[in-house]
C-alpha positions as CSV (number, residue, x, y, z in Angstrom):
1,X,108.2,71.8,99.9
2,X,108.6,68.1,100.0
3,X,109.4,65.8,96.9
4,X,105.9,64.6,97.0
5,X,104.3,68.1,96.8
6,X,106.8,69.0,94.0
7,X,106.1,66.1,92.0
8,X,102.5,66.8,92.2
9,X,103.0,70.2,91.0
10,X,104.5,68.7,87.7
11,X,102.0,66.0,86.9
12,X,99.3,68.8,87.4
13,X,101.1,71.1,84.6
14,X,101.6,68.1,82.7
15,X,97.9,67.3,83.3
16,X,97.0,70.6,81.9
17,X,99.2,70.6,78.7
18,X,97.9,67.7,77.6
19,X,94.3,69.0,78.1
20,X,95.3,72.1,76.0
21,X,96.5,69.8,73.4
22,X,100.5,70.3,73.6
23,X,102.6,68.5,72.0
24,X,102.8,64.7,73.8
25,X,106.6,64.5,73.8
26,X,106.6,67.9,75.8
27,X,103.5,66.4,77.9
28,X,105.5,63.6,78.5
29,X,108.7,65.0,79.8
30,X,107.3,67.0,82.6
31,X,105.6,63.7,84.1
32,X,108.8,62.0,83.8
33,X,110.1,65.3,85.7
34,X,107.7,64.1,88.3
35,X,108.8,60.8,88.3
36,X,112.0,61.9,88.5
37,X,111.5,63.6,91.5
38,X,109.2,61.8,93.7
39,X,111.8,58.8,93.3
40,X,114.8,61.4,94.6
41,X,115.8,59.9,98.5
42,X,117.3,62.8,99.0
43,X,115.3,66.2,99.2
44,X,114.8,68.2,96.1
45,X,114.9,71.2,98.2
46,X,118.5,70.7,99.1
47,X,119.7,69.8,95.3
48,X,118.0,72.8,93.9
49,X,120.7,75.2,95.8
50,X,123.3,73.6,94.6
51,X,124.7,74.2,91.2
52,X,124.0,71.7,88.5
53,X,123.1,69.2,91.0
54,X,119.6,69.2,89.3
55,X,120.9,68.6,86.1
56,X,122.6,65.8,87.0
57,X,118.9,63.7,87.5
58,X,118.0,62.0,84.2
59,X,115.5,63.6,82.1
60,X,116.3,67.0,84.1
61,X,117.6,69.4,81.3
62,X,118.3,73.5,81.8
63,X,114.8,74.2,81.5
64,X,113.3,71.6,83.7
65,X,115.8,72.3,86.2
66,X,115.0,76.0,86.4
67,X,111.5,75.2,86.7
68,X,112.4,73.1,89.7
69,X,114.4,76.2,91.1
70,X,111.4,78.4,90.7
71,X,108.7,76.7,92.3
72,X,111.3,75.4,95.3
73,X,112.1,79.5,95.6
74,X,108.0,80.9,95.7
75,X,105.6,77.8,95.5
76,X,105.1,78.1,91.6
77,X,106.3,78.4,88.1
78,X,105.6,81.1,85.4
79,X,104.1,78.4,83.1
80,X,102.3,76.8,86.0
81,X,100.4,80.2,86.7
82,X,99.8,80.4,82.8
83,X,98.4,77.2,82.6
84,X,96.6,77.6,85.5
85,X,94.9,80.4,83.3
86,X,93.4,78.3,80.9
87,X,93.4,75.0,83.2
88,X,91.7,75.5,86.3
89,X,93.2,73.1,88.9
90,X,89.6,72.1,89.1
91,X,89.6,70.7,86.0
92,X,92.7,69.0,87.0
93,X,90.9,67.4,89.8
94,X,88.4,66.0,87.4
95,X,90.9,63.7,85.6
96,X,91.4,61.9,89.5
97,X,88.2,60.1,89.1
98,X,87.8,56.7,88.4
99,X,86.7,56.8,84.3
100,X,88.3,60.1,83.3
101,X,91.4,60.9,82.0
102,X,93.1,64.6,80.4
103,X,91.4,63.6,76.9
104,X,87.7,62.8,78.3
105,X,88.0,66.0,80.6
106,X,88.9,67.9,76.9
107,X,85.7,66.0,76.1
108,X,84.0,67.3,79.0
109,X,85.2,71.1,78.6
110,X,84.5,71.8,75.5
111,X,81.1,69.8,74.7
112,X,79.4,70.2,78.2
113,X,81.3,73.6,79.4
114,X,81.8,71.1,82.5
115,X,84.4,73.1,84.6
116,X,83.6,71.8,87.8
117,X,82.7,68.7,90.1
118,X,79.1,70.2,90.6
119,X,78.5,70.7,86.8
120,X,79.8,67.1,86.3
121,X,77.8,65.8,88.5
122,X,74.5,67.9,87.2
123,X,75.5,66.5,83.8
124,X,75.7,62.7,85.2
125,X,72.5,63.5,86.8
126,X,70.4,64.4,83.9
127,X,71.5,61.3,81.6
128,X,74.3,63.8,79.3
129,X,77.4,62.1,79.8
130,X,76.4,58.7,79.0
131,X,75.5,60.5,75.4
132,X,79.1,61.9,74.5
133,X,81.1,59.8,72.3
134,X,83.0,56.9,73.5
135,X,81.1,57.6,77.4
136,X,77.7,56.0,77.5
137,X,75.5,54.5,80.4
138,X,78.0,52.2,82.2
139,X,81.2,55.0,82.3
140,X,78.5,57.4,83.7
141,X,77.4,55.5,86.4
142,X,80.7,54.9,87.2
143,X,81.7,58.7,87.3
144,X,79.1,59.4,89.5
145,X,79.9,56.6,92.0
146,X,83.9,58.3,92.0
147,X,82.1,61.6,92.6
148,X,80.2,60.8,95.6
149,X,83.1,58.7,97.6
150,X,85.8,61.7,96.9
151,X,82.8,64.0,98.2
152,X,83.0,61.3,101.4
153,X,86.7,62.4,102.0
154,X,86.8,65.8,100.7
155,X,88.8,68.2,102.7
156,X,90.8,64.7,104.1
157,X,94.3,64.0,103.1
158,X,95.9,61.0,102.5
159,X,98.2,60.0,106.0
160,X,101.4,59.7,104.2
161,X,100.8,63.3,102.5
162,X,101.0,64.8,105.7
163,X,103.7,62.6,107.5
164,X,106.7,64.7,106.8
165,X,105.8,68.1,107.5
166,X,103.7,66.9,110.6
167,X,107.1,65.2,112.1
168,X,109.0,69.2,110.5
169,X,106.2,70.8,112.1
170,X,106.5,68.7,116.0
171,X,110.4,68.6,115.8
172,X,110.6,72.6,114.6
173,X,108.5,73.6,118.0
174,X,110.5,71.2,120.2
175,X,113.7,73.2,119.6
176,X,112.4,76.1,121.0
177,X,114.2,76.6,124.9
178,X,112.5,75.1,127.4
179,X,109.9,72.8,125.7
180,X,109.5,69.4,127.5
181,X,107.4,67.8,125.0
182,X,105.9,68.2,121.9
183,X,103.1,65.0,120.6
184,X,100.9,65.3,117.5
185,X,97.3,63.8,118.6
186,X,94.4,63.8,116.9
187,X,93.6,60.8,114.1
188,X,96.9,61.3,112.6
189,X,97.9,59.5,116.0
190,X,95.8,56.8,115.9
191,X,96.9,56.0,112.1
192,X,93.8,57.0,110.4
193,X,93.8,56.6,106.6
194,X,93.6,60.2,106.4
195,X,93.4,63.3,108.1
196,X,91.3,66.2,107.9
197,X,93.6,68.6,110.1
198,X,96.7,68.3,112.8
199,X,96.5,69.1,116.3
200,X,100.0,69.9,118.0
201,X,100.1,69.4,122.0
202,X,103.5,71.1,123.7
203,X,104.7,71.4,127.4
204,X,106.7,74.0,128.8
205,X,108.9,77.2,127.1
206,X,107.9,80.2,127.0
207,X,104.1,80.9,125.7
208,X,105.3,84.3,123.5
209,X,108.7,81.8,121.8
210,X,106.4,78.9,121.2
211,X,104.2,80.4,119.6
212,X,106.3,82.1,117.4
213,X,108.2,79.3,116.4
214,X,104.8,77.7,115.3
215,X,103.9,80.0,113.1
216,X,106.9,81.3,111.6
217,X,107.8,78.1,110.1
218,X,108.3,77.9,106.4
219,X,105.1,75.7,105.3
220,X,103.4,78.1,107.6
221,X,101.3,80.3,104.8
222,X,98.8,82.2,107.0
223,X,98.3,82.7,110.7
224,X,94.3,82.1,111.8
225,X,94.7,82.6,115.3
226,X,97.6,83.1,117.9
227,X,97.7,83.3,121.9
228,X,99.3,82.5,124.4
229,X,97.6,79.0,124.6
230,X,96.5,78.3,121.1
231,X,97.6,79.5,117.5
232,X,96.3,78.0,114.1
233,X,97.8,78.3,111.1
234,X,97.5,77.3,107.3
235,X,99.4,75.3,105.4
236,X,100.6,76.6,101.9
237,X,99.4,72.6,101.3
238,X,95.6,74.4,102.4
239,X,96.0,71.8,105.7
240,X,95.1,73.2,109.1
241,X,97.3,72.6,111.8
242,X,96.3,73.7,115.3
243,X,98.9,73.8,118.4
244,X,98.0,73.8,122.3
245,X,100.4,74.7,124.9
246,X,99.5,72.4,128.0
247,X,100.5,72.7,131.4
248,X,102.5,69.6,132.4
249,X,100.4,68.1,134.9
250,X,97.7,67.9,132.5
251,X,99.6,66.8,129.4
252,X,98.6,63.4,129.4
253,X,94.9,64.4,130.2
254,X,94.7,66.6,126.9
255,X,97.2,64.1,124.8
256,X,94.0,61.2,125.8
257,X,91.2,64.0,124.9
258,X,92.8,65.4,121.5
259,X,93.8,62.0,120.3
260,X,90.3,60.6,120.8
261,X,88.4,59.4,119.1
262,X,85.4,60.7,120.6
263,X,83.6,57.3,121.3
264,X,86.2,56.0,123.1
265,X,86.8,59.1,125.3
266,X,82.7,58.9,126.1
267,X,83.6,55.3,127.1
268,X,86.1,56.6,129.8
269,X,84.3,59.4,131.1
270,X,81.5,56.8,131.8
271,X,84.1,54.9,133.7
272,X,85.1,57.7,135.3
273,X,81.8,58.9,136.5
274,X,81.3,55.3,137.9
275,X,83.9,55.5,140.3
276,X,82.8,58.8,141.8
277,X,85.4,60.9,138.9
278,X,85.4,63.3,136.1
279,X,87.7,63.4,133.4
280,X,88.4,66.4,130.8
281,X,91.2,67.3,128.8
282,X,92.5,68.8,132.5
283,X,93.1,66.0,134.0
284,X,90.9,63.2,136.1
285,X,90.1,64.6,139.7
286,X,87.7,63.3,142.3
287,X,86.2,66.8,143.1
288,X,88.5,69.5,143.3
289,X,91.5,67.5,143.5
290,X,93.4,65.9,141.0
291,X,94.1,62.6,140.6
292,X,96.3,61.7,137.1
293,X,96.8,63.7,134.4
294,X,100.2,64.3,133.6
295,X,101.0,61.2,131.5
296,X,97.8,58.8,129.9
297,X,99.5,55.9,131.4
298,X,98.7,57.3,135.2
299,X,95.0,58.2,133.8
300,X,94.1,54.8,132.0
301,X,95.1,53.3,135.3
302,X,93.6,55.3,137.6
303,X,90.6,54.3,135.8
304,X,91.2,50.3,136.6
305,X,93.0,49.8,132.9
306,X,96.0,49.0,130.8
307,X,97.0,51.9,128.6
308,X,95.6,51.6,125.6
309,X,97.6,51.9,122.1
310,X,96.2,55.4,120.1
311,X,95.5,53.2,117.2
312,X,92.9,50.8,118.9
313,X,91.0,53.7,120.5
314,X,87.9,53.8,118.2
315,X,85.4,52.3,120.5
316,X,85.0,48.6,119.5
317,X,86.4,46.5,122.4
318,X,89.6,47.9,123.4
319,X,88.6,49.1,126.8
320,X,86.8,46.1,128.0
321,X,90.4,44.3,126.9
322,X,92.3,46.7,129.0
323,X,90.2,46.5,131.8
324,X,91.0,42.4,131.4
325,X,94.3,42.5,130.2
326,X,93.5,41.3,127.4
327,X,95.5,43.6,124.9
328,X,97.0,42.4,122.1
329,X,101.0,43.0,121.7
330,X,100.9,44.9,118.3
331,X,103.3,44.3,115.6
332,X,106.2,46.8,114.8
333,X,107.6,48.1,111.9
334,X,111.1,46.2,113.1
335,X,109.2,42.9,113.3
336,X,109.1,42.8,109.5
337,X,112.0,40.7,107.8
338,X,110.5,40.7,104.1
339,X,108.6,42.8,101.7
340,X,106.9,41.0,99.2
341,X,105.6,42.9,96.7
342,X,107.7,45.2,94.5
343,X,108.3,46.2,90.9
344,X,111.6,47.2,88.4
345,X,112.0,48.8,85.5
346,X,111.2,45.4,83.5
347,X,107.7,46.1,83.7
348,X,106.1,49.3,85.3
349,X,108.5,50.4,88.1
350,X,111.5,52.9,87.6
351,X,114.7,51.2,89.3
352,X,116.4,48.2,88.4
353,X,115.8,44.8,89.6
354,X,119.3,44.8,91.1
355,X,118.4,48.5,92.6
356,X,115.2,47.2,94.2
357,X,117.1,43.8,95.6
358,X,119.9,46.4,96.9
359,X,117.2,48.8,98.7
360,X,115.4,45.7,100.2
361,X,118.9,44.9,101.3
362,X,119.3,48.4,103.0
363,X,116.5,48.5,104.9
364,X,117.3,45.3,106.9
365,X,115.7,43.2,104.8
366,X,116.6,39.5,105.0
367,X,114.6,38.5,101.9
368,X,112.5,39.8,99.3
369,X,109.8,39.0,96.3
370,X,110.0,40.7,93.1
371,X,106.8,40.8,91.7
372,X,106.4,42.1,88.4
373,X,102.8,42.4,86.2
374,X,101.9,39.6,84.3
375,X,100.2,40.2,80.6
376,X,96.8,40.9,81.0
377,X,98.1,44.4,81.6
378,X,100.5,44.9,77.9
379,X,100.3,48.9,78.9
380,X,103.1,48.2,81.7
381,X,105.0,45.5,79.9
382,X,103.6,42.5,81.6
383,X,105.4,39.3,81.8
384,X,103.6,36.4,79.4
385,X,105.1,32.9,79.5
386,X,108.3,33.1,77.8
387,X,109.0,36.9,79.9
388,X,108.8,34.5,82.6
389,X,111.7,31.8,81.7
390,X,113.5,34.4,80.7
391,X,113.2,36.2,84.5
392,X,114.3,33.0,85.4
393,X,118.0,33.6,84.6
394,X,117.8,36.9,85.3
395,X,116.7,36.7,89.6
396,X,119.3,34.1,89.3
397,X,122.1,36.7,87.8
398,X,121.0,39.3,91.1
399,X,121.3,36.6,93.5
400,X,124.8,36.2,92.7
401,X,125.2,39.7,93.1
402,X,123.5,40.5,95.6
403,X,124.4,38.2,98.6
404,X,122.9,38.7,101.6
405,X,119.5,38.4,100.7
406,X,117.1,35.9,99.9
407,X,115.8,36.7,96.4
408,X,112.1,34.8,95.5
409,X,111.1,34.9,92.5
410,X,107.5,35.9,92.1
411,X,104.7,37.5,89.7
412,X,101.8,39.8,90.2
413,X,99.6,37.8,88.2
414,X,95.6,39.3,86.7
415,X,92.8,37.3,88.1
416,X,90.7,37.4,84.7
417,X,86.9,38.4,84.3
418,X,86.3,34.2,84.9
419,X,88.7,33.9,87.7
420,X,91.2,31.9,85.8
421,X,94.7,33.0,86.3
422,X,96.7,35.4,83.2
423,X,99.4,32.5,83.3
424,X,99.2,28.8,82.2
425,X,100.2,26.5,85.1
426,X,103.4,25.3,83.4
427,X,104.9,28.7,84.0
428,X,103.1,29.4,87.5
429,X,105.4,26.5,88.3
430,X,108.3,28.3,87.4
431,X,107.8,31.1,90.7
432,X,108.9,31.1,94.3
433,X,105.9,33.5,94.7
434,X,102.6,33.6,93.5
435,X,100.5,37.3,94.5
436,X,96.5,37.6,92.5
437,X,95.4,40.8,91.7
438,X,92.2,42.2,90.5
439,X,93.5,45.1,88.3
440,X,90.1,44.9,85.5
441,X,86.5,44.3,85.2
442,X,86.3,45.9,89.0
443,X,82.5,46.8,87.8
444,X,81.5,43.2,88.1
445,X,78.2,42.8,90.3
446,X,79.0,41.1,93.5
447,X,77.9,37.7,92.9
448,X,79.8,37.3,89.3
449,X,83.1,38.9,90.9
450,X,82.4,36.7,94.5
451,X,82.8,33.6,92.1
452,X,85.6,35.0,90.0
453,X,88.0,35.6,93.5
454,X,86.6,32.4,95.0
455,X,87.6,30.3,92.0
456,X,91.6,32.4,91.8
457,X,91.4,31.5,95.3
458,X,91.2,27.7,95.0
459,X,94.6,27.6,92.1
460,X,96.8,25.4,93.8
461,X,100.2,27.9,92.7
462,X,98.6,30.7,94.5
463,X,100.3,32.3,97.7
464,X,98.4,35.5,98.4
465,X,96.1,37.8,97.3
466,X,97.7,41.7,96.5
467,X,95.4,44.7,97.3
468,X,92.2,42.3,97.5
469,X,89.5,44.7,97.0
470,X,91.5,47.0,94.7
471,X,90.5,50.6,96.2
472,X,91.9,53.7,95.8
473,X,91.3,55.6,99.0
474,X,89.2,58.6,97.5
475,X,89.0,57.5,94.1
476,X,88.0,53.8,93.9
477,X,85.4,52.0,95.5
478,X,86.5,48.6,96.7
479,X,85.4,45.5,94.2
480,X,82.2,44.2,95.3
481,X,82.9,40.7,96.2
482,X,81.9,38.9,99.3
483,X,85.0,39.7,101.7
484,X,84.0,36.9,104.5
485,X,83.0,33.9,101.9
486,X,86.3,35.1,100.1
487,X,88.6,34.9,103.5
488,X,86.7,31.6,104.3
489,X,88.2,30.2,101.2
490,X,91.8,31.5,101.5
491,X,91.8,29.9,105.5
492,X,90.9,26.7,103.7
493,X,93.3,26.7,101.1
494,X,96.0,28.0,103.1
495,X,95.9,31.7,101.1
496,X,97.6,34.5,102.8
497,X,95.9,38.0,102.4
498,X,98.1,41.3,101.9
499,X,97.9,44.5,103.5
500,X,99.6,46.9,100.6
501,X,101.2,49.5,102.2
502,X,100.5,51.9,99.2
503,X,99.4,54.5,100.8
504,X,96.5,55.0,98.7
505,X,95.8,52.1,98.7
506,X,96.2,50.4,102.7
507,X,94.3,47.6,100.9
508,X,93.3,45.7,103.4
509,X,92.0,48.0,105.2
510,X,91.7,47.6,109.2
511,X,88.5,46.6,109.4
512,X,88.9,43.6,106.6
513,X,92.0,43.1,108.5
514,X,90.4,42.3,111.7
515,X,88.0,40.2,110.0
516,X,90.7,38.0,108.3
517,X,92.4,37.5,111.8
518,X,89.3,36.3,113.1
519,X,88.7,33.5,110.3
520,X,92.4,31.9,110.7
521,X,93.8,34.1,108.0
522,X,97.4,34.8,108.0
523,X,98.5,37.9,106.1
524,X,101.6,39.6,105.1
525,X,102.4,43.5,104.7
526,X,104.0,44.5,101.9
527,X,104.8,47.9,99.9
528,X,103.8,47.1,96.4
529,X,106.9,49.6,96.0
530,X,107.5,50.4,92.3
531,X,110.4,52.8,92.8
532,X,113.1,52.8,96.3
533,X,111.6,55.5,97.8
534,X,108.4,53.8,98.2
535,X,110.0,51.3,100.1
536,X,109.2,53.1,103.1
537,X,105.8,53.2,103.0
538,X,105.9,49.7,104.8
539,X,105.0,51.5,107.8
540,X,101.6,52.8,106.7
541,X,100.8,48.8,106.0
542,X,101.6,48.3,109.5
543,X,99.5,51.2,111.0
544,X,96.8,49.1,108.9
545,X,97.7,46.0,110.8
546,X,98.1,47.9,114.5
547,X,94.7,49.4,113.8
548,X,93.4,46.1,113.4
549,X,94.9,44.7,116.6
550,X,97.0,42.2,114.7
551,X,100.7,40.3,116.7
552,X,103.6,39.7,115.2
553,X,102.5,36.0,115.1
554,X,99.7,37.2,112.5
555,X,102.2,38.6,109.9
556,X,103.8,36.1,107.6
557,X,106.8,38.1,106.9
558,X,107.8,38.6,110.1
559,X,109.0,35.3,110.3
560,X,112.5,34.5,109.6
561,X,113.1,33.2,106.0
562,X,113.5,29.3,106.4
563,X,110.5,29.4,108.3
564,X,108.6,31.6,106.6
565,X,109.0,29.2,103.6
566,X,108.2,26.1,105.8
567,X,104.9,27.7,106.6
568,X,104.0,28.2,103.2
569,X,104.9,24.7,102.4
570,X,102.8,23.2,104.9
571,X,100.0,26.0,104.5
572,X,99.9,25.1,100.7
573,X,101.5,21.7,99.8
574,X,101.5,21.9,96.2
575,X,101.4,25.9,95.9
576,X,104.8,27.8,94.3
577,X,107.0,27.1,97.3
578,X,106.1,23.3,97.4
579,X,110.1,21.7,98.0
580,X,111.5,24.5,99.2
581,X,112.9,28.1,97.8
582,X,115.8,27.9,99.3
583,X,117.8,29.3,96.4
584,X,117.1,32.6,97.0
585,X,120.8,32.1,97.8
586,X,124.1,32.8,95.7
587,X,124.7,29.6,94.9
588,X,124.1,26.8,92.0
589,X,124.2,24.1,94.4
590,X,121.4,26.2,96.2
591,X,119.0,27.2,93.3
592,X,115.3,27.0,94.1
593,X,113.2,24.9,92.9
594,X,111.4,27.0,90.5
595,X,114.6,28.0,88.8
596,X,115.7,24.3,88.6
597,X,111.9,23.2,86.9
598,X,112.9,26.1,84.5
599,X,116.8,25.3,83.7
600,X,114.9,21.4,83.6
601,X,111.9,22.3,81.1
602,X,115.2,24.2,78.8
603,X,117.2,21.2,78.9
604,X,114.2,19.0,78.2
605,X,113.6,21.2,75.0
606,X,116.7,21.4,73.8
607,X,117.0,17.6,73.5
608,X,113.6,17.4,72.0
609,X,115.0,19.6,69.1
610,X,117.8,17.7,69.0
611,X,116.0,14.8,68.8
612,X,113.6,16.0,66.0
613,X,117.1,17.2,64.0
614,X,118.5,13.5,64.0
615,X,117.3,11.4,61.6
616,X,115.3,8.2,63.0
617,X,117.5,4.9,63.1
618,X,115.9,1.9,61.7
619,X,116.1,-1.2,64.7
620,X,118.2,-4.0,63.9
621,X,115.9,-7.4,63.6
């Protein structure tokens, strides 16, 4: 069980005390147990068999810690399954929707007897939500909009949610004597948001060993099927994972055909029937004999084509490129030099802003933006103007000790309902770094909210826009404005656009990617991270930009640091790297701008209130 699943398990028990109306301090200390947890590098798993290892992770008492033990050892807890009792997990599921929360679910329970999606959405149907108190017209509309997108991706889970034990799964069969090769296709290979199931391909070892190291392996919770060629099992997650033992000379044939997607293998079977072929998952042969198949390289080019990347194969215009060579060169996690988006503990994240500076550090970083929430969100602590001189001095203190790597100092700052910014232009002037964000009002109808980005847009501090539409993959539509009028207006104002690598999030999203590449846009991918561990989810940002065909030379942070600030200079003259940040240094000699306008505004008020404190001297005539 991975840290994720177990930290999920403890936000759903939380979930379900509070609903039973526990007490909130109790409520509270099992979803800082999640927190706790999620945030671990290393795996729970491992801690939990050693003694007192558990204990030693704050906010993990005796109790907690057993807990931990139990549901590492079977799957679940004894409080879990009595919870469970009075809590379906289905009413758990409810509180995911956009609009609901444990106390409106309470609300929904025991005034509606709604225990389900289908008697939530009956009762959103027939006009009864909108009448409970504190619900009404709007909130009910709103429900029902959450209901039918998470009925668009039911049964899908979220990439990252299956990355580890995918990788656990491929690695585990590999072992096994005599396996050559071992690939997962399907869409978790072309770097699909989610996935609906995972599809295993292996070549060579014995058919009676491979098998059974499939489905013997510890997430393995039922067996559907098993032969000699093809077993399918179930996850204790509920995911289906299918694996396929291939003959070596066809491997690359059925790697092409079980990665698909399907549009593009119609493509290239029309190709192939052209030049007198066919092609199936066994391999391209003119007549009876065959002509590639063992890897997809020798197939795409037997077919007159440049192999073609699993994450552009969705039938757009990848083959006619191929056919040209006209493929782009797509970027690679190790291009990036930067992430540009991350929280501490000073507002909502859970490490320290030295921690997070540190981590950055670690993973090769050679600079970094901390970005915390500005006040138009007082729930997560958010900066207002004199948080912000006071942030001053403190980047400053963690450039000192942290050398190494370039520290800008930025803000996530609220684009409010108008489209003026949460921060008054004095203090926007204080920041390396500038990232808008819609975070309220998301309801706005198109044109109103079109006008409200446009006009964030045109602020002369700004440097990019954070999770543009604000989705949540499953459980938030994307804001309504007009994307194209809205990437028009960042290409002329020199805007760059972020792909957040959150992975429920992957805001852009490939398609809005592609369309910002076309319209000059430059963008940058960053992890919104608000803890270390989410530092790695940089890569699902970059599957986002892959997808959407996008170079190295179309990522912003790519770049190395002096000229990553030079670009933003000339992109946006007088935006929040106008002069130069090149303090994101050690030294005083080397302080950035923004830190200089800041230690300038203090001097300049302490000798006003000097001033003021002296009494006026009369000239002499």
């Amino acid at each position: 069980m991975t840290n994720l699943d177990l930290a999920r398990l403890f936000q759903r028990l939380a979930t379900m005390l509070e609903i039973d109306g526990a007490n909130p301090f109790r409520v509270r200390a099992y979803r800082e147990a999640a927190r706790v947890v999620e945030s671990q590098a290393e795996p729970i798993e491992a801690l939990a068999g050693e003694p007192k290892r558990l204990e030693e992770l704050p906010g993990i008492g005796k109790d907690l810690a057993q807990k931990i033990r139990d549901v590492v050892a079977t799957g679940s807890t004894a409080l879990y399954d009595e919870m469970k009792a009075k809590v379906p997990e289905e009413i758990v599921a409810l509180t995911e929707l956009q609009g609901l929360g444990p106390k409106r679910v309470k609300t929904l329970m025991e005034r509606l007897q709604i225990h389900s999606r289908q008697d939530l959405e009956a009762a959103g149907k027939t006009g009864r939500l909108r009448e409970l108190p504190g619900f009404g017209e709007v909130l009910e509309q709103k429900i029902l909009k959450a209901l039918a997108a998470t009925r668009e991706a039911s049964g899908r889970r979220l990439l990252a949610e299956v990355w580890a034990v995918a990788h656990g799964l491929a690695e585990h069969v590999a072992k096994t004597r005599g396996v050559q090769q071992v690939e997962i296709a399907g869409s978790f290979r072309r770097r699909r948001e989610t996935v609906g199931d995972l599809d295993l391909l292996a070549a060579g070892g014995d058919p009676e060993a491979v098998m059974k190291a499939f489905t013997t392996h510890p997430e393995v919770a039922d067996i559907l099927g098993l032969g000699d060629t093809k077993s399918s099992v179930r996850l204790a997650s509920g995911l289906q994972v299918d694996l396929r033992l291939i003959p070596p000379e066809s491997f690359g044939a059925a790697l092409l055909y079980f990665t698909g997607s399907k549009q593009h293998n119609i493509q290239l079977r029309r190709i192939a029937i052209e030049k007198g072929m066919s092609l199936s998952e066994y391999g391209l042969a003119r007549g009876a004999k065959q002509v590639a198949g063992r890897t997809e390289e020798e197939v795409y080019r037997a077919l007159g084509m440049s192999w073609v990347p699993p994450e552009l194969r969705e039938a757009r215009d990848e083959i006619e490129r191929a056919i040209e060579g006209r493929l782009p060169s797509l970027v690679d996690l190790s291009d990036l030099r930067a992430d540009l988006h991350m929280h501490s503990d000073r507002t909502d994240g859970r490490e320290s802003l030295e921690t997070m500076v540190r981590a950055a550090k670690a993973r090769g970083h050679g600079y970094c933006a901390i970005t915390e929430h500005s006040k138009a969100l007082p729930m997560l602590k958010g900066f207002d103007e004199a948080r912000v001189r006071r942030s001053v001095d403190e980047v400053a203190a963690v450039r000192q000790r942290v050398p190494g790597i370039r520290v800008l100092h930025g803000l996530e700052v609220d684009i409010l309902a108008d489209g003026a910014l949460d921060l008054d232009d004095d203090t926007l002037a204080l920041l390396d770094w500038v990232v808008i964000s819609l975070h309220t009002r998301l309801g706005q109808p198109g044109p109103e909210i079109t006008a409200r980005v446009l006009r964030a847009l045109a602020h002369p501090r700004v440097s990019v826009m954070g999770h543009p539409t604000a989705r949540m993959i499953g459980g938030r539509e994307p804001a309504a404005f007009d994307m194209e009028r809205a990437l028009e207006e960042a290409a002329a104002r020199g805007v760059l656009m972020e792909i957040n690598a959150q992975p429920d999030r992957l805001d852009l999203n490939d398609i809005n990617a592609r369309m910002a590449h076309t319209k000059g846009v430059k963008m940058v991918i960053s992890t919104d991270a608000h803890s270390v561990a989410q530092l790695d989810n940089q890569r699902y940002g970059v599957f986002v930009a892959r997808r959407a065909g996008l170079e190295k030379g179309d990522i912003a942070n790519t770049l190395p640091y002096e000229q990553f600030m030079e670009a933003l200079r000339r992109a946006r003259p007088g935006g929040a790297s106008a002069g130069g940040a090149r303090g994101a240094t050690t030294t005083a000699a080397k302080e950035t701008p923004a830190a200089a306008r800041a230690r300038g505004k203090a001097a300049r008020g302490k000798a006003a209130r000097g001033a003021k404190a002296r009494p006026a001297r009369r000239k002499s005539r």
